[in-house]
N, C-alpha and C positions, 0 to 999 in steps of 0.2 A: 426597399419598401415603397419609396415612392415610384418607381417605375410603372408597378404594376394598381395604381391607385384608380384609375381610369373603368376597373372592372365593378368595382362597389358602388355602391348610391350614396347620394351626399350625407346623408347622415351618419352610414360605416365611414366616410371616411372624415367628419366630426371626429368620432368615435376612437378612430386610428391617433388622427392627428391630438387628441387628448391624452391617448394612453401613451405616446411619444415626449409629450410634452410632462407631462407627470411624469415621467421617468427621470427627464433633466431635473424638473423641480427637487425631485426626492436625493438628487444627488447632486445637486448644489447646497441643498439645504446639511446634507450630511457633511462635506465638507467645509463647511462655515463653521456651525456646530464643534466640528473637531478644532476648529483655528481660534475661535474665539471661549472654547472652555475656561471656568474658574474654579479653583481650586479649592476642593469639600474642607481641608485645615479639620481632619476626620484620627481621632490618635487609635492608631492599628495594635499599637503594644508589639511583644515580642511573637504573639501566637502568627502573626504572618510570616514574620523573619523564619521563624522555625520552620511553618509548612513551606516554604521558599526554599529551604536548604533540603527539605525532603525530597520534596518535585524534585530539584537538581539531581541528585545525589540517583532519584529514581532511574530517571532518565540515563543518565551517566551507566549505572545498571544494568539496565537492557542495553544499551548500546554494546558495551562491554561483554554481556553475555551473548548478545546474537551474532558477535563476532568471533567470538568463541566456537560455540557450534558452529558458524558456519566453515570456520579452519577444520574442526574434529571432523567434518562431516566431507572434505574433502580430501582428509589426511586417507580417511577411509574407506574413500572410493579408490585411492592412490593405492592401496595396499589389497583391494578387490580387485581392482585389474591387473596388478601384478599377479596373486593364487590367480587368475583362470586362466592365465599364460603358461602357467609350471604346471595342469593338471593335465595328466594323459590319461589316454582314453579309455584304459581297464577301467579307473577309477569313474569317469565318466558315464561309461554303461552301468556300473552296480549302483549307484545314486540314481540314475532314470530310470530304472528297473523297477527299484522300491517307489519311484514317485507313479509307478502304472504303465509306464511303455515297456516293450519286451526286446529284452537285451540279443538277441537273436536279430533283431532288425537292427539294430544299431550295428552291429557286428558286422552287416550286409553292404552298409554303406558307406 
């Protein structure tokens, strides 16, 4: 940033050296803030605990299930490229046939 400072006029580069300096500001100040917090003594009750065990329990969930699918979803590509290894080519042609190409060409090549 400062390398190239020499190209602006003194006032961009006030301007610059402001919005550089607000940046440190906002992030000193942020962590201070986090260092020197006091404690709200705020009573939650049990409806936090319970949505706490939810969220968990959510999470846990999807994790569980997207790994799931993604085993099923590889078991079954495992077992797709096994069928297109064992199909021959009669069977080949009468399936592309009905999908629109003519089994006469196929036969050809």
């Amino acid at each position: 940033m400062r390398a190239y400072l020499w190209l602006v006029s003194p006032t961009q580069k006030n301007l610059l050296s402001f919005k550089m300096n607000y940046k440190k500001i906002a992030l000193y100040s942020f962590f201070l803030s986090a260092l020197f917090t006091q404690p709200a003594h705020a009573y939650a009750g049990p409806g936090v605990a319970l949505g706490a065990v939810i969220v968990f329990l959510t999470v846990v969930f999807a994790f569980l299930a997207s790994t799931f699918l993604s085993l099923i979803n590889f078991i079954k590509g495992l077992f797709k490229q096994n069928n297109d290894r064992g199909v021959d080519s009669k069977e080949v042609s009468s399936t592309e046939s009905s999908e629109g190409t003519n089994s006469k060409e196929i036969n050809k090549s």
